[in-house]
N, C-alpha and C positions, 0 to 999 in steps of 0.2 A: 359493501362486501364485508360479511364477519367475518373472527377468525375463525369460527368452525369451518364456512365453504370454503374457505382459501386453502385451510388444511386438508380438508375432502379430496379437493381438487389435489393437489401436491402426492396426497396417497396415491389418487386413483392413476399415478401415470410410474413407471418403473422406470429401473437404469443406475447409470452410472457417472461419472466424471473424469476428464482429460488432462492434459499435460503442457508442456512448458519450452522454452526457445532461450537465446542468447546473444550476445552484445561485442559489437567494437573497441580497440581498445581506445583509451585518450590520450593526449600530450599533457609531459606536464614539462615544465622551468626545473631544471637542473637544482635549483634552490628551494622548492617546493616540498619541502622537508622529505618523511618517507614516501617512499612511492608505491601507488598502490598494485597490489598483482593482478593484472587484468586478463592473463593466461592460464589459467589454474589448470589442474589434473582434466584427462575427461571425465566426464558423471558417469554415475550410474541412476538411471532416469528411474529403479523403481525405487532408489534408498532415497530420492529427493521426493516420493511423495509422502513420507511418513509428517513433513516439516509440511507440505502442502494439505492435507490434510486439518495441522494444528490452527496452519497457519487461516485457512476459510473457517473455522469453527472461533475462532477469536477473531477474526474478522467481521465476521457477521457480528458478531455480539456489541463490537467496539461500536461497530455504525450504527446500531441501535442506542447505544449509551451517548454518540455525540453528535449525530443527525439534527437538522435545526429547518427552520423555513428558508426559502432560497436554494442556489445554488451551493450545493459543496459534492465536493467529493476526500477518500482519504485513501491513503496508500497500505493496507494489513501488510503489505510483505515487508512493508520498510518498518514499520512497529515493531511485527512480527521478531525482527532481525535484531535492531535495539533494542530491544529488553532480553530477548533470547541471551544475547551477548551479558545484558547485566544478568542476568537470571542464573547462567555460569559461575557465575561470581559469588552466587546468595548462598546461605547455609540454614538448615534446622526451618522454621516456623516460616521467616523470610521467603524462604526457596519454595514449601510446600504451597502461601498461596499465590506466587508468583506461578510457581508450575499448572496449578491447577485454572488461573484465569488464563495462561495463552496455552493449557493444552496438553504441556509439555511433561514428559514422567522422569527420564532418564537423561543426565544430562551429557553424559560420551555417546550414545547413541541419537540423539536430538542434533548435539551440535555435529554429527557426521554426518546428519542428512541435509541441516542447512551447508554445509560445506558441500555436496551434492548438486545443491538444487542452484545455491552459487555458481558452481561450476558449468553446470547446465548455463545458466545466463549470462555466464561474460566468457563463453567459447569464442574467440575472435571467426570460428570458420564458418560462422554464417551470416554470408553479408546482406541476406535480401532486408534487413533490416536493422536498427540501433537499438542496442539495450544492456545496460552498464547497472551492476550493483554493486556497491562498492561501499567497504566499512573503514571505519579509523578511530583509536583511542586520542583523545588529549588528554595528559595527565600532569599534574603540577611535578615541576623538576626536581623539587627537593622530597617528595614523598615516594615511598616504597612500594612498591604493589608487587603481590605474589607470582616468580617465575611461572607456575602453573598454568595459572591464568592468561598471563603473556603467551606460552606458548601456544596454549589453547586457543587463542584470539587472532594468534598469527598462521595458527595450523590450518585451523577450520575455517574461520571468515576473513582470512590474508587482511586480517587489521593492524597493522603497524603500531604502535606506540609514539605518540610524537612529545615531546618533553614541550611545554609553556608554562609560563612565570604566572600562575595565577596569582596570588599572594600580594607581588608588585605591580602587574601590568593585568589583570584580568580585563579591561577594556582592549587592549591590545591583543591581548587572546581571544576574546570575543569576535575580532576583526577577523584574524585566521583563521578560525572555525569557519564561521559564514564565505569569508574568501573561497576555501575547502569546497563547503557546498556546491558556492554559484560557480565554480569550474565543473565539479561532477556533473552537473545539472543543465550547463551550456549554459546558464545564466538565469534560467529560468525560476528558481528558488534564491530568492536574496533577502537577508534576513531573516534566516530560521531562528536565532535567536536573537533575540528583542534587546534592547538597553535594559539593564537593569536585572535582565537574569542570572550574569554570574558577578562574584565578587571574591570577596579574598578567600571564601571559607571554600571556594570550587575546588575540587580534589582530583576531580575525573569527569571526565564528558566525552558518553558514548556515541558514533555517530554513523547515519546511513543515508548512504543518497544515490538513488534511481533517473535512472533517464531512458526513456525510449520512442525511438521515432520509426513508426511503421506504414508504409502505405497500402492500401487496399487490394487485396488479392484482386475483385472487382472494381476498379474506382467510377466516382459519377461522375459525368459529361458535367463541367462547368455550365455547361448552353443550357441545362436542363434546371438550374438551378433556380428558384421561382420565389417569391415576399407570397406568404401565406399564413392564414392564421395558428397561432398557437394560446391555448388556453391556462395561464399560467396557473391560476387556485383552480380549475374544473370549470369557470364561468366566467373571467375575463378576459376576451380577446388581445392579442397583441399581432401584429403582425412583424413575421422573424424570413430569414435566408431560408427555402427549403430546399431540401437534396432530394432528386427521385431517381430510380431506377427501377427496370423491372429485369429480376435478372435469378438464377437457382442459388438460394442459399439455405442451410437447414434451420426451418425454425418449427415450432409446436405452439399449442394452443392449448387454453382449460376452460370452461367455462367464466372462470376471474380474470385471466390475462391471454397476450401473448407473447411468444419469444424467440427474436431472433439472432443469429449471429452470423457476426460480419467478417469473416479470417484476413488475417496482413498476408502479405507478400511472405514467402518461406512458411506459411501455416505453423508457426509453432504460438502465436497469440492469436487472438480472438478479441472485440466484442460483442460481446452479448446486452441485447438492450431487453429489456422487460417492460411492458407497456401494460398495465391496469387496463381492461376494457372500458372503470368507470374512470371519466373523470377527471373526477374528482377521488379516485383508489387510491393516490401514491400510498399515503398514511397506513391503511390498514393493508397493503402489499409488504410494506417493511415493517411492519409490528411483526409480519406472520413466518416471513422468509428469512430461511438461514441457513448453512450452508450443505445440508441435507436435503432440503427444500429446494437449492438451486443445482444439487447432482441428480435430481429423481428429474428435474426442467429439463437440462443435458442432455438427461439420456433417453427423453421422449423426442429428441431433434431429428426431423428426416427431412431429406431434400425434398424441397417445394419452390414451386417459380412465385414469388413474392416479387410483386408491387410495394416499393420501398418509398416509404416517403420520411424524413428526418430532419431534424433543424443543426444549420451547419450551427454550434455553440464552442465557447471558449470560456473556462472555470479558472479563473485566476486570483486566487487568498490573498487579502491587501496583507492579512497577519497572520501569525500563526496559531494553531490551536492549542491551548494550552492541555493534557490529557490525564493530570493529575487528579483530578475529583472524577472523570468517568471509569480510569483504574481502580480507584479505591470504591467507586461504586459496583463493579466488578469485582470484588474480593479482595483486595491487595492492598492493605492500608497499612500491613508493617512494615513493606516497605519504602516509606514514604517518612517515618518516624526516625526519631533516635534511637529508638529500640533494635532497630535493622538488623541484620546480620547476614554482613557482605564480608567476612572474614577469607571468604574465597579469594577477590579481589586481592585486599591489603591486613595484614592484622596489627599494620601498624597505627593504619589512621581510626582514632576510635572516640567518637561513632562515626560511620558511613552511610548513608542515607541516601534516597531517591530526592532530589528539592523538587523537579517538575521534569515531566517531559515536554518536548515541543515538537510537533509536528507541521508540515506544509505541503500543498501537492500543486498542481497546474497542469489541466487536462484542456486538449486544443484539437476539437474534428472540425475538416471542412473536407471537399472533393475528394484531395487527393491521399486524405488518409488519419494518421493521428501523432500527435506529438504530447508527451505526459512525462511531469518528472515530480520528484517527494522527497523530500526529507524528516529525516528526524535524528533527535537530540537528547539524550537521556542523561539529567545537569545532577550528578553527584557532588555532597559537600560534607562538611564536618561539622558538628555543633558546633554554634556559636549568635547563630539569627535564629528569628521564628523561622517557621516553615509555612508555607499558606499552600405443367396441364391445364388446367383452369386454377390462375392462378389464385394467391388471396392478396388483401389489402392489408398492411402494417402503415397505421397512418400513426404517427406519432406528433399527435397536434396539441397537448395536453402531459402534463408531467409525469418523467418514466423514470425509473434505473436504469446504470450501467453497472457492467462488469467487466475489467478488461483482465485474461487469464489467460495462463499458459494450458496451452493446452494438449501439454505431454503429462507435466506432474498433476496439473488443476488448480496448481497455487493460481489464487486472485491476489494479482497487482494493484488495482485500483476499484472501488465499489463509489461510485455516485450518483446523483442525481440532479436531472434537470429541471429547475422549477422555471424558470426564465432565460430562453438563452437568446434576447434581447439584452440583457445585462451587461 
């Protein structure tokens, strides 16, 4: 498949893209520093798609810049959110190419729609499923950072400010972060950040972390569940857990691919799988698809009784991905420099600089539904170190995409891919 038919194909179907759902609250320890707000305002579901929107168009783009052989998948909305959050912060040259790789023009009207699309997601009143997003600053206790900022960070994505001794204990701070995490996360993200990423010069570390557990509007009969082949490069067999159903879901079809989607329980998420007809396709499906390419998919969806067949798979990162060379391949390299200009933030710490982001995800289908959580980590520091009817067949026996998306605003939660889900 080249990209001209893929594109052809993508033209020739019309439409649009959907929206978005929300989350239970957590416990935390009384001591568990600040607490995060997991009640917010109600949304307004159309000001949260402006962020949804930004957020698939830098999404797509991110997964093209750090897509690899195997299994991975990545979280755009948890990125999306961390950097947005430093992107706040940036001034002049900084901000303009920050702004323009996630998307982003205005930053009072940007951060009110992620504060929206938040709010859409950690509504406690709907319980047909779990999904928590949830932000927090660590900042070194003896440095300044600008009230503005603060309030902006507390207003819009309810992120607390939590004061740690980076300077003297930054391995102990390290500990808390990550602790942070694998509580948001149910445990399922542990060590977002690695030994060795912060040290005395850490100033700030921005941070976001996703959990959501949804079961299948439709789920499949365990009994049905069958060891069938799946073709991990297009031509070597494995044999993996298959799921079949046959049952009305809406999906479309192009000459190149097909596509279907599978809705949770409370239809406010979705996944949508995309299945290459060759293959051996995955490669040139994601060279060509983005996230225009997967609202014209969308909006070609009509209900059809589909013959489901899918490999139960679980994607779980030994580490996390480091995303500072595929941002700066993306446009963004001053802020990642000394040069920076995060004046927003602090105008006391000088220079303030990007060191790395880190990001982590863990996505889990079988029968009764899906469980997926992401973090990431955006490690700020100061000079001093370098810096480095009749139905159809959906057989999905061979390496496909996902999407998993809200499907009020259209923000995509999570974009991966299965190369082996023997793994």
């Amino acid at each position: 498949m080249n990209r001209r038919s893929f594109c052809s194909a993508l033209l020739a179907l019309t439409a649009c893209a959907t929206t978005t759902r929300d989350t239970r609250p957590h416990d935390h320890d009384a001591g568990d520093g600040p607490q995060t707000d997991h009640s917010p305002h109600v949304a307004d579901v159309a000001a949260a798609r402006d962020f949804a929107s930004a957020n698939n168009a830098f999404g797509f783009e991110l997964w093209r810049a750090t897509r690899r052989p195997g299994n991975l998948a990545i979280a755009p909305a948890s990125v999306s959110l961390a950097l947005g959050m430093t992107w706040a912060g940036a001034r002049g040259e900084t901000a303009a190419q920050m702004g323009k790789v996630l998307h982003m023009t205005d930053v009072p009207a940007m951060a009110a729609s992620m504060g929206e699309q938040l709010a859409q997601w950690n509504d406690p009143s709907h319980g047909a499923y779990q999904l928590s997003v949830v932000d927090r600053l660590f900042g070194e206790q003896t440095a300044s950072f600008e009230p503005e900022f603060l309030a902006l960070m507390k207003d819009r994505f309810a992120a607390p400010l939590e004061p740690v001794d980076f300077i003297r204990g930054f391995e102990a701070a390290r500990a808390r972060i990550n602790g942070w995490v694998e509580r948001e996360t149910k445990d399922r993200i542990v060590d977002l950040l690695p030994a060795g990423s912060l040290d005395s010069d850490t100033r700030l570390v921005l941070t976001n972390a996703v959990y959501f557990k949804g079961d299948w509007l439709h789920p499949f009969d365990p009994d049905a569940t069958y060891p069938g082949e799946f073709f991990v490069d297009g031509r070597t067999a494995k044999t993996v857990k298959r799921m079949r159903q046959v049952t009305q879901l809406a999906y479309a079809s192009t000459d190149a691919l097909q596509i279907v989607e599978l809705p949770y329980q409370g239809e406010h998420l979705a996944l949508d799988l995309v299945l290459p007809k060759q293959r051996d396709g995955l490669d040139a499906l994601e060279q060509t698809l983005d996230a225009d390419g997967l609202a014209k998919l969308l909006g070609a969806l009509a209900p059809t009784m589909v013959e489901l067949t899918i490999p139960k798979f679980k994607l779980e990162m030994p580490s996390s991905l480091a995303l500072k060379d595929a941002l700066i391949e993306l446009g963004m390299p001053l802020a990642f420099t000394g040069g920076a200009d995060f004046t927003g933030m602090s105008k006391t710490i000088k220079p303030l600089f990007i060191d790395q982001v880190f990001h982590k995800t863990f996505v889990a289908v079988d029968e009764k539904g899906t469980e997926a959580a992401a973090a990431t980590a955006v490690v700020m520091r100061t000079e001093s170190a370098m810096v480095e009817p009749e139905g159809v067949a959906f057989l999905a026996d061979h390496p496909f995409l996902f999407v998993l998306r809200d499907t009020r605003s259209g923000a995509v939660l999570f974009i991966g891919h299965v190369a082996d889900p023997s793994s």
